[in-house]
N, C-alpha and C positions, 0 to 999 in steps of 0.2 A: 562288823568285826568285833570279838570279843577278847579279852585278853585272859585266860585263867591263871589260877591263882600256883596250881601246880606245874608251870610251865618255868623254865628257866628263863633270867633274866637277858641270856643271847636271843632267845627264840621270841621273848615279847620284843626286843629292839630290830629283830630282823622281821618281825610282822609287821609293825608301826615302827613310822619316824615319830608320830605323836610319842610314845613312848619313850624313845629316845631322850625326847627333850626334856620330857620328865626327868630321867637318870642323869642327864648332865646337869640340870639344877642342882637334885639333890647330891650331887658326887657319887652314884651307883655307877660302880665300872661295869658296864656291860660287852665290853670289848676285850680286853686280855683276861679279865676275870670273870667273864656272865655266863659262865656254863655252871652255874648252883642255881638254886633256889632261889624265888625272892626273897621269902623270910630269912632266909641265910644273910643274903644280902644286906637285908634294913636289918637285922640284927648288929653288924660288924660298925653302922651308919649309927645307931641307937634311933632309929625310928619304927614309928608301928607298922608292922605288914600291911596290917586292914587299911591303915589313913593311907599308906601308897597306893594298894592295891585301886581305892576309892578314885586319887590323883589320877591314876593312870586309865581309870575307865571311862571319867570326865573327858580328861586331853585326846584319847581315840574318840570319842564320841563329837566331841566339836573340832577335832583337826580336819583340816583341810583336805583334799583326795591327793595323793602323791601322784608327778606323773609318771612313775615309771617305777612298778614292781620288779624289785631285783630279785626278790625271790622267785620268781616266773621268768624274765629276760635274760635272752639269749645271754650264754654267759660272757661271748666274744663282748657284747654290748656294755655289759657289767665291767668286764677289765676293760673295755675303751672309755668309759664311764672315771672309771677310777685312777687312771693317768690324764686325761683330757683335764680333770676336775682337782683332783688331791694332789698328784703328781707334779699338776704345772704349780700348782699352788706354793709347792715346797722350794720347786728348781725357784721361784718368785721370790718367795718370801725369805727363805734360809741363809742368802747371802747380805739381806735388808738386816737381819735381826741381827746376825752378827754381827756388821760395821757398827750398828747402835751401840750394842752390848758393849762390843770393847772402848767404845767412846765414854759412855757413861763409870764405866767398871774403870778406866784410869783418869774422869775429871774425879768422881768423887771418893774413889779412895786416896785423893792426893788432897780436897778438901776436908772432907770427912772423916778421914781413918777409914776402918775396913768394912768395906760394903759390897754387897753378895758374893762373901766369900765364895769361891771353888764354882762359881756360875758358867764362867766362863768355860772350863774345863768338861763341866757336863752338859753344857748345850754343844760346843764343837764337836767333843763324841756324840752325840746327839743326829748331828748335821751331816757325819761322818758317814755313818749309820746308814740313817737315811738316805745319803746320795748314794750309795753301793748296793742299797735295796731296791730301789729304783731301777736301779741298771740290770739287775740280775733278772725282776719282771719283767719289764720290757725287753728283753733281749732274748730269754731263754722261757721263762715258765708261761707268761702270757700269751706268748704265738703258741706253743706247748699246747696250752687249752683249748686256745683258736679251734688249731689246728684237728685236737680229737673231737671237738666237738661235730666241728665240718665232716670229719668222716665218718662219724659213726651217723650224722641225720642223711648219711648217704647209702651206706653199705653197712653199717653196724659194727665194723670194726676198727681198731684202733689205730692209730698209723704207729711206726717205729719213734720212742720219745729221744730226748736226750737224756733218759735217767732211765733208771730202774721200773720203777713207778711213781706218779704223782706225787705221794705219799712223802718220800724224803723231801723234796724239795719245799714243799709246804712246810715240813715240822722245821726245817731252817728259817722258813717264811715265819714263823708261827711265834718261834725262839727269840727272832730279831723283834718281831713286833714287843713279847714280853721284856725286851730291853730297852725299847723306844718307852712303853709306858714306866718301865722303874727310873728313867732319866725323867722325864715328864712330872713326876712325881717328886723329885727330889727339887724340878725347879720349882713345882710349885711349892713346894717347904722353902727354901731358901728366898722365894717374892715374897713370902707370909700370904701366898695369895695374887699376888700378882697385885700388891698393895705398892704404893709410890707413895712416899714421905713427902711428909705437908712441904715442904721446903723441892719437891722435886723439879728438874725445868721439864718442858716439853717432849725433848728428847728421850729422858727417863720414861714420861707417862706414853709415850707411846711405844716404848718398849716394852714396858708390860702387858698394853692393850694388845702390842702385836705375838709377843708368848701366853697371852692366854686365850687367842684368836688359834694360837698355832696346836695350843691341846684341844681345841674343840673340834677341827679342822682333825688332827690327829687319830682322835676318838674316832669319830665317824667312819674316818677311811682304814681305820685296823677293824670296825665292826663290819664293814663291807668283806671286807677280805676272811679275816676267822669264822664270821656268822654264817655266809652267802656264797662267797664266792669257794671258799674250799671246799668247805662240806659238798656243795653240789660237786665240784670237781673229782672228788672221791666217789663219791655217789656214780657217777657219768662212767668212770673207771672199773668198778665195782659190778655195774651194768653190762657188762660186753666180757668178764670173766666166767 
């Protein structure tokens, strides 16, 4: 597997997870933002194309073999992949980070004065977010795909959806995720990084360990869905028109 250098930075992350890892080091968003260039990308980063492009043919060349191409797999498999995994993760972890969050957000602004300001407010929208996204996949767009996928490797055509086409419901899918990442964003500005003051207790430092668990975890599972799972779905749509 080779990675070129005129390829966008969705299509090198939806090739390799090597890849990926790379962009989550370096802070390249590949997920709400990776449909440019790379050099676009290390541009906005102030890094060199060439020193990436390098990183990045290293890390696919000694990574590991993935078990399971989602660019190729069944897409039902993909969306069971991504609720089974990301899904449980969130219903798991979103109500953990919270009880933290508010714990720590009223010891030490009652010790300290004012600390992560407005955090609280944009992880619950956050959380919000997420749980209604969830619900709307798994209820409605995920069997949706199932479902045409099954008919068409049967007869070629499509069965009646609940929507118009694929299409709208994705760009709501699409819109939310660009909003899960500008929250994500804003926490990670507000942790300075998901940095914990020398002075913090345990409770603190595993709050940030668990919000910066919670964007890496995030990252991946919007590049699943924008990269892989839609585009095929349009594609699959687009096929039997």
């Amino acid at each position: 597997m080779q990675l070129e250098s005129n390829q966008t930075v969705a299509e090198m992350a939806a090739q390799s997870l090597a890849a990926v890892g790379v962009f989550e080091r370096l802070g390249i968003d590949y997920c709400c933002g990776g449909h440019r260039p790379l050099a676009e990308a290390c541009r906005e980063k102030g890094l060199d194309p060439e020193e990436v492009q390098r990183e990045l043919g290293a890390a696919v060349a000694s990574g590991k073999a993935v078990d399971r191409d989602w660019a190729a797999a069944p897409l039902r498999e993909l969306a069971q992949h991504i609720v089974t995994k990301h899904h449980k993760y969130l219903k798991r972890e979103l109500p953990m980070l919270s009880e933290r969050l508010a714990k720590v957000y009223r010891i030490y602004n009652e010790r300290y004065g004012p600390t992560l300001a407005g955090l609280p407010e944009v992880f619950e929208g956050l959380r919000s977010e997420l749980e209604s996204h969830m619900m709307k996949e798994e209820r409605i767009l995920f069997p949706a795909i199932a479902s045409a996928e099954q008919a068409v490797a049967t007869d070629g055509a499509l069965p009646p959806l609940p929507f118009d086409t694929f299409a709208s419901p994705i760009s709501m899918m699409e819109a939310e995720h660009d909003g899960a990442g500008q929250a994500l964003a804003q926490i990670r500005e507000t942790t300075g990084g998901f940095a914990p003051p020398e002075y913090a207790c345990t409770t603190y430092r595993a709050l940030m360990g668990g919000l910066q668990e919670l964007e890496r975890d995030l990252h991946l599972h919007i590049h699943l869905e924008n990269n892989i799972l839609f585009p095929r779905t349009i594609e699959l749509e687009r096929s039997r028109k």
